[in-house]
N, C-alpha and C positions, 0 to 999 in steps of 0.2 A: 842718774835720775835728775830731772830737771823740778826746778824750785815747785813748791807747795802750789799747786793753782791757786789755792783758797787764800793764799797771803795776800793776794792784792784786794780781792772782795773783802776782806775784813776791814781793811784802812780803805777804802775806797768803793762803799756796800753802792755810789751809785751805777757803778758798771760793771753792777754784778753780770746784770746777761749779756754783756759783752766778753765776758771773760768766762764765763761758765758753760763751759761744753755741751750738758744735756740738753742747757736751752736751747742749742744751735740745731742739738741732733732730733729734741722733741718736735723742733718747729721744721727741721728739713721732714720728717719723717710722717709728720701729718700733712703736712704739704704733695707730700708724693701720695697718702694714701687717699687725698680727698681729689685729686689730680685720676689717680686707678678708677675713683667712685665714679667721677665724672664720664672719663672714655670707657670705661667697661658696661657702665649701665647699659648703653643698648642692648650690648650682647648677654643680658642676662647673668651680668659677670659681677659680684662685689666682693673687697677687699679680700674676705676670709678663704672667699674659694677659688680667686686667684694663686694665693700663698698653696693650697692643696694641688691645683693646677700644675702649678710651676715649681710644687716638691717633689711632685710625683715623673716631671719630666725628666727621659731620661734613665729614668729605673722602671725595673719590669715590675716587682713589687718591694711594698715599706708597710712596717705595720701600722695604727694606728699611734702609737707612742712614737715611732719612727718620726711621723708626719711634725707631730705635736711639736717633737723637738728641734726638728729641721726647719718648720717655718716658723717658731717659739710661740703658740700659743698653748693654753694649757690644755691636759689631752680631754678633758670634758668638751671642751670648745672645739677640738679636734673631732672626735664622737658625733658629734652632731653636726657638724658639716658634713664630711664624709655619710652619716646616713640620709642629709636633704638631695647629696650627690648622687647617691647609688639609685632614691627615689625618679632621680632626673635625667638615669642615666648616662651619668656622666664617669663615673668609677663601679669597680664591679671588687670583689673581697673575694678571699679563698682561704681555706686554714693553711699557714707554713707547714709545710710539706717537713720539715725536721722539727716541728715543735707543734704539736697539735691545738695546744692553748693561745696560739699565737694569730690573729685575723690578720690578713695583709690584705692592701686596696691596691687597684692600677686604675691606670685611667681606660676606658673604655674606645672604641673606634671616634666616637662621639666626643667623648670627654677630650680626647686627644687633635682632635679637629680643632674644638672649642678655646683650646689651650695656643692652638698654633694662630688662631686669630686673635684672640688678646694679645698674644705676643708680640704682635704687630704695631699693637698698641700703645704697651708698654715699652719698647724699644723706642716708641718713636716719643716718650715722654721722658727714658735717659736720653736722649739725644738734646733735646730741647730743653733740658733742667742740667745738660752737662759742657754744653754748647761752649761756652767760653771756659773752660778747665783741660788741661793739656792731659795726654795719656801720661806723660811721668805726672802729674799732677793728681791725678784720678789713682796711678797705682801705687803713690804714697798712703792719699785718704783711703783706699780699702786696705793698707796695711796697718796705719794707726785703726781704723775701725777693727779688724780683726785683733789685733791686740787687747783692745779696750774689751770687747764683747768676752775675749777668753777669762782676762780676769775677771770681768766681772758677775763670769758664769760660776768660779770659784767661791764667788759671796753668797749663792743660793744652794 
C-alpha cells in the first residue's frame, strides 16, 4: 500500500488539486463528456444516449438494470432514456425469454447505424485526448482506473 494520499493535502491544503485524484478524474471526465456533447450533437446524439449506445454494442440484449449498471447511471435515468430511445427508434425491448419480469432492449437496425457513426466520432476524440500517452501508458491508467472503480463500487 502506498502512503496516505491525503497526508500531503493536510500539511500542504495548497495542492490539494494537484494531488487529489478525483479532481484530475472529474475534470478529465467532463472534459470528455462536454467534448461527446460537442461532436455528437449533429447527429442527434447526447452524452446519456451514447453511454446506451455503446452499452448495448455488442450484446444482442441487457435489461434495463443491466444498461444502468454498465454505463453507471442510475436505473431511473436509464428508464427514460431507453424509452425517448425506443420512441426514436433507435432500441426495440422484449420480455427475457427465461425470466418473464425482466425487459431487455437491443439496439435496433437504426439504432446500430446511429451507434457505428458516433463511434466514429468518439474514437477520433480518444485519439486526440490520448495522442501524446503510450499504449503501456494508457494500459497502466485503465488498470489503476479499474482498480479504483471496483473498490469503490464496494462503498455503495
Amino acid at each position: 500500500m502506498t502512503q496516505n494520499p491525503t497526508d500531503d493535502t493536510k500539511e500542504n491544503p495548497s495542492h490539494f488539486r494537484e494531488t487529489w485524484p478525483y479532481f484530475w478524474i472529474n475534470r478529465a471526465n467532463s472534459f470528455y463528456t462536454r467534448a461527446l456533447e460537442k461532436r455528437l450533437k449533429p447527429m442527434g446524439v447526447d452524452a446519456p444516449r451514447w453511454r446506451v449506445l455503446i452499452t448495448l454494442y455488442q450484446q444482442d440484449y441487457m435489461s434495463v438494470s443491466e444498461i444502468a449498471e454498465f454505463s453507471t447511471v442510475k436505473l431511473n435515468t436509464a428508464t427514460k432514456i431507453v424509452q425517448r430511445m425506443i420512441a426514436e427508434g433507435l432500441v426495440k425491448t422484449r420480455v427475457r425469454p427465461t425470466d418473464g419480469r425482466v425487459t431487455e432492449v437491443c439496439l435496433t437496425e437504426q439504432g446500430d447505424a446511429l451507434r457505428a457513426k458516433a463511434l466514429v466520432e468518439v474514437s477520433r476524440i480518444r485519439d486526440e485526448s490520448f495522442y501524446n500517452i503510450s499504449p503501456a501508458e494508457l494500459e497502466t491508467l485503465n488498470g489503476i482506473l479499474r482498480k479504483v472503480s471496483a473498490d469503490l463500487a464496494k462503498m455503495i
